[in-house]
DOPAMI-197541 format. One record per residue (C-alpha): residue number from 1; residue in one letter; x, y, z. Coordinates in steps of 0.2 Angstrom, whole numbers. Each point is the difference from the previous one (the first is absolute). Layout:
BEGIN
+-----+---------+-------+-------+-------+
| num | residuo |     X |     Y |     Z |
+-----+---------+-------+-------+-------+
| NUM |       A |     X |     Y |     Z |
...
+-----+---------+-------+-------+-------+
END
This chain:
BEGIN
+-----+---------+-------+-------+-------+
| num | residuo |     X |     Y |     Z |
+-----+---------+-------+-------+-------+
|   1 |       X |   223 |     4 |     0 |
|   2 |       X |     6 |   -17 |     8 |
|   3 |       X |     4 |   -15 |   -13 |
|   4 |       X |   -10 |   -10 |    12 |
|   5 |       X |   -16 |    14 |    -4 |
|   6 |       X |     4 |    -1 |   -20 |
|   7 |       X |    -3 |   -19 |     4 |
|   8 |       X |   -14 |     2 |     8 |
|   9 |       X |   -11 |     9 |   -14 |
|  10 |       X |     9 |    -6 |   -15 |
|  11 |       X |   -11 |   -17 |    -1 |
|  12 |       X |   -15 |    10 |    -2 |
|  13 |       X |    -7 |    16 |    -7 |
|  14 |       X |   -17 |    -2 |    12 |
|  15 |       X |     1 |    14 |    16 |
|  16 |       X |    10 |    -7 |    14 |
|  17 |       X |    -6 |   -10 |    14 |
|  18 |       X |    -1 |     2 |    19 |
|  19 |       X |    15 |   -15 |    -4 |
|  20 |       X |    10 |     8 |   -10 |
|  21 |       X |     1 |    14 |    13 |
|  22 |       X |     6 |   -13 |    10 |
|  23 |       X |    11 |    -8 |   -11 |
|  24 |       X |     9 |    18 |    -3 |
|  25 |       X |     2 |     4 |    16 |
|  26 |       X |     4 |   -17 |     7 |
|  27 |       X |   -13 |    -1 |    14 |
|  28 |       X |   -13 |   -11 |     1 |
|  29 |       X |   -19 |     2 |    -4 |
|  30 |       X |    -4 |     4 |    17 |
|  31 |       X |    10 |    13 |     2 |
|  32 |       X |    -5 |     8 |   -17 |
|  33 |       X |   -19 |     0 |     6 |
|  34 |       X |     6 |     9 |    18 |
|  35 |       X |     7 |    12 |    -8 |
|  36 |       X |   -15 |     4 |   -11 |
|  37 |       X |   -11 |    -4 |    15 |
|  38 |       X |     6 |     5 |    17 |
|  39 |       X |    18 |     9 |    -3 |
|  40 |       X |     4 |     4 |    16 |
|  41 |       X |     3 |   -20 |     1 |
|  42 |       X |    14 |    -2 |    -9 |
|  43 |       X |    17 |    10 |     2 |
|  44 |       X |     5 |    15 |    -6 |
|  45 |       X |    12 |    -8 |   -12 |
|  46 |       X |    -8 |   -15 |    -7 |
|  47 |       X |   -15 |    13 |    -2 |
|  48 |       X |    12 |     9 |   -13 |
|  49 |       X |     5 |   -12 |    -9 |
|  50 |       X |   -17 |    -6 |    -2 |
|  51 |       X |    -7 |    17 |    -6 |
|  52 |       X |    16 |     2 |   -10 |
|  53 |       X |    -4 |   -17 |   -12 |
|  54 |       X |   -18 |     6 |     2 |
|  55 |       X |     7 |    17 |   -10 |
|  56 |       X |    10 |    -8 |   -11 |
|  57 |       X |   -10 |   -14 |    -6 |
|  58 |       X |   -15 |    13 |    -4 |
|  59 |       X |   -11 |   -10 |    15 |
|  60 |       X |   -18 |     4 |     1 |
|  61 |       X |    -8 |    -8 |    12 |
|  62 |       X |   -17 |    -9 |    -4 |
|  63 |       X |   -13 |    12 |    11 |
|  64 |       X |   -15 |    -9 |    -7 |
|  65 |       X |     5 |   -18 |     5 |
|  66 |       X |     4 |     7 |    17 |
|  67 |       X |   -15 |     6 |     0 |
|  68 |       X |    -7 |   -13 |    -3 |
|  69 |       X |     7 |   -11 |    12 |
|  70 |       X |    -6 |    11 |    13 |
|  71 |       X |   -18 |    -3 |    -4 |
|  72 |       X |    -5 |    17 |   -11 |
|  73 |       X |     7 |    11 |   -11 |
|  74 |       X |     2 |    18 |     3 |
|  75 |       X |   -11 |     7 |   -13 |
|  76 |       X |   -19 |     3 |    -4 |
|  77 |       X |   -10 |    -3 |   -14 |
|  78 |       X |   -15 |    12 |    -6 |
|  79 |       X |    -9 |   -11 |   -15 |
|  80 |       X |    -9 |    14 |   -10 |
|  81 |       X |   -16 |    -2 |   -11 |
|  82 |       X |     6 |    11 |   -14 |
|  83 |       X |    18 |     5 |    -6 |
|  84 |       X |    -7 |    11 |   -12 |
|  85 |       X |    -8 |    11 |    14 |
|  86 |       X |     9 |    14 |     7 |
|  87 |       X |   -10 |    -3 |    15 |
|  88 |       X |     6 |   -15 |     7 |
|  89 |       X |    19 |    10 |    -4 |
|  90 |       X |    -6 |    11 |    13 |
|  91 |       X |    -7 |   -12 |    12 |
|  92 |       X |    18 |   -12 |    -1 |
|  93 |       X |     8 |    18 |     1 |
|  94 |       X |    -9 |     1 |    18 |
|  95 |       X |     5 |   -17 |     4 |
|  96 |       X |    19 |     2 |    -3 |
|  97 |       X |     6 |    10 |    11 |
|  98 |       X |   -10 |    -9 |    15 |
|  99 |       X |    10 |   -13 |    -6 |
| 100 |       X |    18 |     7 |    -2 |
| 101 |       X |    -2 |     9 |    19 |
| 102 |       X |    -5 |   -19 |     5 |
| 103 |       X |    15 |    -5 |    -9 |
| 104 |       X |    -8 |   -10 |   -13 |
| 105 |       X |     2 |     0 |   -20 |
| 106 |       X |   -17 |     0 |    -9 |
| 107 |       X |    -6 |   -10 |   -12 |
| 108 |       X |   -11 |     7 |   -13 |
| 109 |       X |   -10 |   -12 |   -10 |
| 110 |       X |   -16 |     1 |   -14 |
| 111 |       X |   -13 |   -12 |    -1 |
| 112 |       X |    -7 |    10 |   -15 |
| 113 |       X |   -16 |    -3 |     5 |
| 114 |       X |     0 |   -18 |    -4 |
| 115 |       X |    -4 |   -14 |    15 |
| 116 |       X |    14 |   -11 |    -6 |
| 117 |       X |    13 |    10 |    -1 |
| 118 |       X |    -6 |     6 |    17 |
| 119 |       X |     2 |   -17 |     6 |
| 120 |       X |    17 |    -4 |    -8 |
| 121 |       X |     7 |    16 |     8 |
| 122 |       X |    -7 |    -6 |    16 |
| 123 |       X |     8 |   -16 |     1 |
| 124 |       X |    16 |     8 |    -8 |
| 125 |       X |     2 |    10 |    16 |
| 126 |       X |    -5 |   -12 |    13 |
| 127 |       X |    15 |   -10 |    -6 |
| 128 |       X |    11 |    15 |     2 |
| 129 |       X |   -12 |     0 |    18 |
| 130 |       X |     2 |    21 |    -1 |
| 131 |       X |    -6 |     7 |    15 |
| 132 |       X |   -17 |     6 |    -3 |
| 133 |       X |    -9 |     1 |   -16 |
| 134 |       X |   -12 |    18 |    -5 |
| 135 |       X |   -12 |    -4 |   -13 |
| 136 |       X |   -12 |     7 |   -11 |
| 137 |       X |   -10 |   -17 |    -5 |
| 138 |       X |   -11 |    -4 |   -15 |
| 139 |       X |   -13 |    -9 |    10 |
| 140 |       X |     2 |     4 |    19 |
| 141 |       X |    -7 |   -16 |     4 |
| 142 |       X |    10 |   -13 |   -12 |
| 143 |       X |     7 |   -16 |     8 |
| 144 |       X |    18 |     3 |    -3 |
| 145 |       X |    -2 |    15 |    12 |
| 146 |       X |    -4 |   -12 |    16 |
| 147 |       X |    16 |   -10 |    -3 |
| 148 |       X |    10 |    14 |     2 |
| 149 |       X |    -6 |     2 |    18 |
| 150 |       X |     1 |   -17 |     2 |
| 151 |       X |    18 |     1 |    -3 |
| 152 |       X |     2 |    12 |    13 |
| 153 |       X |     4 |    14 |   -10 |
| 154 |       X |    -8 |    19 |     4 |
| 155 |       X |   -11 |     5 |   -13 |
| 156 |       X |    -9 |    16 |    -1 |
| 157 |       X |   -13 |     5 |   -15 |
| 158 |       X |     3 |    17 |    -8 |
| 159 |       X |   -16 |     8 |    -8 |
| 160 |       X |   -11 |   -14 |     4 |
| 161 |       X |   -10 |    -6 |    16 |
| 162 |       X |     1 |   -18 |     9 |
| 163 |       X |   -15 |    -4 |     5 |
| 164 |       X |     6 |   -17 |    10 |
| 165 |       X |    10 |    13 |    13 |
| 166 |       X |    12 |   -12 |    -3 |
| 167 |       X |    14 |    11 |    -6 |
| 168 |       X |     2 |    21 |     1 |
| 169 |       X |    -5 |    11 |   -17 |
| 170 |       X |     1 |    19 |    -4 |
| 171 |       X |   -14 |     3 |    -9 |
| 172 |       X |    -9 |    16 |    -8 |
| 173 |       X |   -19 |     1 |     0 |
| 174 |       X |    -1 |    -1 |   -19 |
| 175 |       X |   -19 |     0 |     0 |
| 176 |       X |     2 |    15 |     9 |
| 177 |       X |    12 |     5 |   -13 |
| 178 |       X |   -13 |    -3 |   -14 |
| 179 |       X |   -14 |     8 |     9 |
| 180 |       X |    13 |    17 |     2 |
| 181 |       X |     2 |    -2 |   -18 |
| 182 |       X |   -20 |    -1 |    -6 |
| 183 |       X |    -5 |    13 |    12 |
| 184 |       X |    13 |    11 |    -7 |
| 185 |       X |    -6 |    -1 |   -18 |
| 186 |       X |   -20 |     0 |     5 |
| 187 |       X |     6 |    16 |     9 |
| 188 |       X |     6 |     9 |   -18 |
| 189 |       X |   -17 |    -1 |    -7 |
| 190 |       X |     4 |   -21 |   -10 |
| 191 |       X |   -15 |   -11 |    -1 |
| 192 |       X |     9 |   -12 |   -12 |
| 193 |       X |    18 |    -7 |     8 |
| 194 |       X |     9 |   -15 |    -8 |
| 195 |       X |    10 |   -11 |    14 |
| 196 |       X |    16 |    -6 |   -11 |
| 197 |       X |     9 |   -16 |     8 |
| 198 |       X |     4 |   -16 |     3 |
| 199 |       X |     2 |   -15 |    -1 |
| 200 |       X |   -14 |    -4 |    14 |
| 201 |       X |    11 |   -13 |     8 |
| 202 |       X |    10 |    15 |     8 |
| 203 |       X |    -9 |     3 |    16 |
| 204 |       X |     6 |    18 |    -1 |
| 205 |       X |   -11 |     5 |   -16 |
| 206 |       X |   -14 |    -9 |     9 |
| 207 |       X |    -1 |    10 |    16 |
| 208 |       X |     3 |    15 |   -11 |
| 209 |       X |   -14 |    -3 |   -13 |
| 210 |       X |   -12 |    -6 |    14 |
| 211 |       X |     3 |    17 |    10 |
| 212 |       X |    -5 |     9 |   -17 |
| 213 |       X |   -17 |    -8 |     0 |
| 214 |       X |    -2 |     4 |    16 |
| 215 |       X |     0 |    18 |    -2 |
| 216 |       X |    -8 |    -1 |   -17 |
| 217 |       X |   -16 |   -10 |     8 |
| 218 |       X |     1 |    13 |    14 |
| 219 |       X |    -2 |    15 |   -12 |
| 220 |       X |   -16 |    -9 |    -9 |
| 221 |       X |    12 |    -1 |   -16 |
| 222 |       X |    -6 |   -12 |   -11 |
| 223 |       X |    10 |   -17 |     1 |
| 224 |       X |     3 |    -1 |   -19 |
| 225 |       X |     5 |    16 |    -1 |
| 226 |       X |    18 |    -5 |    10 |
| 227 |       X |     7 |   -10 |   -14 |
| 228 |       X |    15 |   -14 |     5 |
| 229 |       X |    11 |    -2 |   -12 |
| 230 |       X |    12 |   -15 |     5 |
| 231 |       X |    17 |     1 |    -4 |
| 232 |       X |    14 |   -15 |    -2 |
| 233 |       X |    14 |     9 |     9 |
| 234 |       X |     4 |    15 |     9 |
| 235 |       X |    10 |     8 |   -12 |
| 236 |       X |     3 |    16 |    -8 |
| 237 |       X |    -4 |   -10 |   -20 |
| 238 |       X |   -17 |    -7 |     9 |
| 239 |       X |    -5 |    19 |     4 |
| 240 |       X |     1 |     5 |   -17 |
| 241 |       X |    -8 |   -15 |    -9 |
| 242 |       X |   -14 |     3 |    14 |
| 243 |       X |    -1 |    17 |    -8 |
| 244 |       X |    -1 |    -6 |   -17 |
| 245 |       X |   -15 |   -12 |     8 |
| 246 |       X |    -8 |    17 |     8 |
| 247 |       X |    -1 |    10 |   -19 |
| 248 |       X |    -8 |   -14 |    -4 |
| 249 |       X |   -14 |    -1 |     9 |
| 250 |       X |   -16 |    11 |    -9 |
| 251 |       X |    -2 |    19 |     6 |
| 252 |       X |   -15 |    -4 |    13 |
| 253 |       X |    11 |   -14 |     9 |
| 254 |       X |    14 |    10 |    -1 |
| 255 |       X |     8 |     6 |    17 |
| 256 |       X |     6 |    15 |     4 |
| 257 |       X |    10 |    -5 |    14 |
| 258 |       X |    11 |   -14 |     5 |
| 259 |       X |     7 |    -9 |    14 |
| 260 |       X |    17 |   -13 |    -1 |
| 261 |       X |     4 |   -11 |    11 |
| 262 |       X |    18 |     6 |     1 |
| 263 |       X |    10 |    13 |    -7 |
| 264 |       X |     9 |   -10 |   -15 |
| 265 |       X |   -18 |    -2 |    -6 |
| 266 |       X |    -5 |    18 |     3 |
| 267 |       X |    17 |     6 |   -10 |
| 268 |       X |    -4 |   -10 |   -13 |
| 269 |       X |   -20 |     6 |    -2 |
| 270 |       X |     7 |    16 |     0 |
| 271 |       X |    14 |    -2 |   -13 |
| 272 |       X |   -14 |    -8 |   -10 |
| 273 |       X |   -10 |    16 |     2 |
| 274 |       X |    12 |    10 |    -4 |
| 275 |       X |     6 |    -5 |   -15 |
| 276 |       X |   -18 |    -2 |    -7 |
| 277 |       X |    -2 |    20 |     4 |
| 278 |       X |   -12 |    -3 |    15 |
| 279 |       X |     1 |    14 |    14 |
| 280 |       X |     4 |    -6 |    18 |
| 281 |       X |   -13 |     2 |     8 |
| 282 |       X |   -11 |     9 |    -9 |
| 283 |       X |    -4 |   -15 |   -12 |
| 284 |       X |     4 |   -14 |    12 |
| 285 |       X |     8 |     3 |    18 |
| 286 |       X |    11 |   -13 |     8 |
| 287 |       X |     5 |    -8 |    15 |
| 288 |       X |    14 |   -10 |     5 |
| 289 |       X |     5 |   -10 |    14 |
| 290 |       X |    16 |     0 |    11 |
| 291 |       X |     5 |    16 |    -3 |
| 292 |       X |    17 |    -5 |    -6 |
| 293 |       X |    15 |    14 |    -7 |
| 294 |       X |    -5 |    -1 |   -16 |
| 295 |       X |   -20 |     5 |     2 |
| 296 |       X |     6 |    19 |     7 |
| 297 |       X |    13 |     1 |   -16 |
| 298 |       X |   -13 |    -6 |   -14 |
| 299 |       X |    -4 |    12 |   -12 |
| 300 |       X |   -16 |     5 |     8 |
| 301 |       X |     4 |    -5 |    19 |
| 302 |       X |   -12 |   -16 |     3 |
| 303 |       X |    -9 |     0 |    17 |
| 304 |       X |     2 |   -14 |     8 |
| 305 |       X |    -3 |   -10 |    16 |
| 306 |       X |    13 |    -3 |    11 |
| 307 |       X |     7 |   -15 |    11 |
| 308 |       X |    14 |     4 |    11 |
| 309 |       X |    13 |    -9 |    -9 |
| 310 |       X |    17 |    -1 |    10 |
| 311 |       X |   -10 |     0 |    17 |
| 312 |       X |    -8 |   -15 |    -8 |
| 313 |       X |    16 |    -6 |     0 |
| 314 |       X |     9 |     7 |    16 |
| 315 |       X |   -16 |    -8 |     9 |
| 316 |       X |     1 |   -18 |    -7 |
| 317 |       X |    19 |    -1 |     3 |
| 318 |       X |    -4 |     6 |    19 |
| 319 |       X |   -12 |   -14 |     0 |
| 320 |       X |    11 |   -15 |    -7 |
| 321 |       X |    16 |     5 |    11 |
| 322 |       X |   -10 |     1 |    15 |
| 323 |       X |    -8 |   -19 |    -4 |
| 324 |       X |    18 |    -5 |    -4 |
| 325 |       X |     6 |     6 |    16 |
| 326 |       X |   -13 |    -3 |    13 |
| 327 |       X |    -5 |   -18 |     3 |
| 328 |       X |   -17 |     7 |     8 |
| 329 |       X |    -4 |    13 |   -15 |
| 330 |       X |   -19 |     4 |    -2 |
| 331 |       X |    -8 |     0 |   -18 |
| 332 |       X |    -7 |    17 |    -4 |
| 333 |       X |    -6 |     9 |   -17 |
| 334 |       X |     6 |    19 |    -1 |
| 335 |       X |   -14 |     9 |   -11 |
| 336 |       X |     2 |    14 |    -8 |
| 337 |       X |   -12 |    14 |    -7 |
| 338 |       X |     5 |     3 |   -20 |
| 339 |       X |    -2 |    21 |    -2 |
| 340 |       X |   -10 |     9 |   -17 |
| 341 |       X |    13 |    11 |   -10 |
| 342 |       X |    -7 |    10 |   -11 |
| 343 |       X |    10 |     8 |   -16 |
| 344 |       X |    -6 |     8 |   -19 |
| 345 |       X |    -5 |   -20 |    -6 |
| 346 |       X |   -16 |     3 |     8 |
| 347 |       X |    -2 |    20 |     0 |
| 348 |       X |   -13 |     8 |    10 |
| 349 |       X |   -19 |    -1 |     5 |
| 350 |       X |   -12 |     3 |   -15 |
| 351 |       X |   -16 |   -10 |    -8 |
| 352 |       X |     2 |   -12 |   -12 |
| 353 |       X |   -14 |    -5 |    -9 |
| 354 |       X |    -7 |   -17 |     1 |
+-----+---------+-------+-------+-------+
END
């Protein structure tokens, strides 16, 4: 190393500058940011020396302000509603290899169902000005979401509709989902289901509660005889106090089946179960929702509906690049049909008694 490169990083222990490549190599700034920028500029010597001060400085040039500079960085951003979900896993692990063939990084953010924290991961990212933005929203329709769009930023709902047209979504029919699931149960012989899930702000739980009524009106069941029992959170701890809630209940109100809103909550009723010496399903069948890994490996194999995860995700990055590349890009919703998978949590046709 040159005395007049041990100068030039002595002063400071911060990483060296696009200057102090120039200083080492005694070229100007110019010619530093040719060589970085369009090579085949500069001569095959000074390029050398260049590279050479580069190396022996440690140089890492700043790719995020270059970026920058250009108009947009060269990432993604999927914005999901619940970290704690192996779910939305699956989705971003649909979206990040769209992304990587695209040549884009992906950034993975969780909103953790909260409409703030939403927001402040919103904002956060249009001040990085990523090149599109995938989201799984708390409220599809909140005011925050518009700006983004006003921005001129691609932004496509994952899981939810837009009913403005105003953006594009991949969405599953989840009062589809919850009609699968009720029929299902009514099928094996049950005349006294719980629905188990919330809170009611997630439009998700909604559709799917709504699509059980449906099918329990359908079969003449008796309204209060498919018992809602709310839930803060989707989580596995909310499944079992929800169990704990269901023991409760006198004999006659008792059901004898159950459907969760998602699978945490389903694992959780059935850990509940379990550990109280109920038999599942003869004592009370369950049914989940998403069909993620763990509901096939639980101790009694949970049935489940499922939402094709990773296309979710392969079909919202399709969408977002193609608006970030194509000035004349049309809006469009890609639906998809959620599938019944039926395991041991829910056993076979019999009569249950009402």
């Amino acid at each position: 190393m040159t005395q007049q490169m041990r100068d030039s990083r002595a002063p400071s222990a911060k990483d060296p500058s696009v200057k102090d490549v120039a200083a080492a190599a005694g070229v100007s700034l110019g010619t530093v940011s040719n060589v970085l920028n369009r090579p085949s500029t500069v001569s095959a010597a000074t390029r050398q020396r260049v590279e050479r001060a580069m190396s022996e400085l440690g140089f890492v040039r700043n790719e995020s302000a270059r970026q920058l500079r250009a108009g947009r960085s060269r990432a993604l951003a999927y914005v999901m509603l619940d970290g704690g979900n192996p779910f939305f896993h699956d989705v971003a692990a649909g979206i990040e290899p769209a992304a990587e063939a695209a040549g884009l990084s992906l950034f993975v953010c969780n909103s953790d169902g909260r409409a703030d924290r939403e927001a402040r991961h919103l904002d956060l990212l249009v001040q990085q000005r990523v090149q599109g933005i995938l989201l799984t929203p708390v409220d599809p329709d909140a005011p925050h979401l518009a700006e983004i769009s006003r921005r001129g930023i691609p932004l496509v709902m994952v899981g939810r509709s837009n009913r403005a047209g105003d953006r594009c979504s991949v969405t599953v029919d989840d009062v589809s989902g919850g009609r699968i699931a009720a029929e299902h149960l009514v099928d094996r012989g049950h005349r006294r289901i719980a629905f188990v899930g919330g809170p009611d702000s997630i439009g998700q739980v909604r559709d799917r509660l709504r699509g059980a009524r449906e099918i329990w009106a359908e079969y003449g069941r008796l309204a209060e005889d498919l018992i809602h029992l709310p839930t803060e959170a989707l989580t596995v701890g909310e499944g079992r106090a929800a169990g704990e809630r269901l023991a409760g209940l006198p004999s006659r109100r008792r059901p004898t089946a159950a459907f969760c809103a998602n699978d945490l909550l389903a694992l959780g009723l059935l850990q509940h179960a379990v550990s109280v010496g109920l038999r599942v399903p003869d004592d009370l069948a369950i049914i989940g929702y998403d069909d993620i890994d763990f509901a096939a490996a639980a101790a009694v194999p949970l049935t489940s509906v499922r939402q094709p995860r990773r296309e979710l995700g392969r079909t919202a990055a399709r969408l977002v690049l193609d608006e970030a590349a194509d000035p004349g890009h049309r809006h469009e919703e890609a639906a998809f049909a959620p599938v019944l998978v039926a395991r041991a949590s829910t056993g076979t046709i019999r009569s249950h008694a009402g």
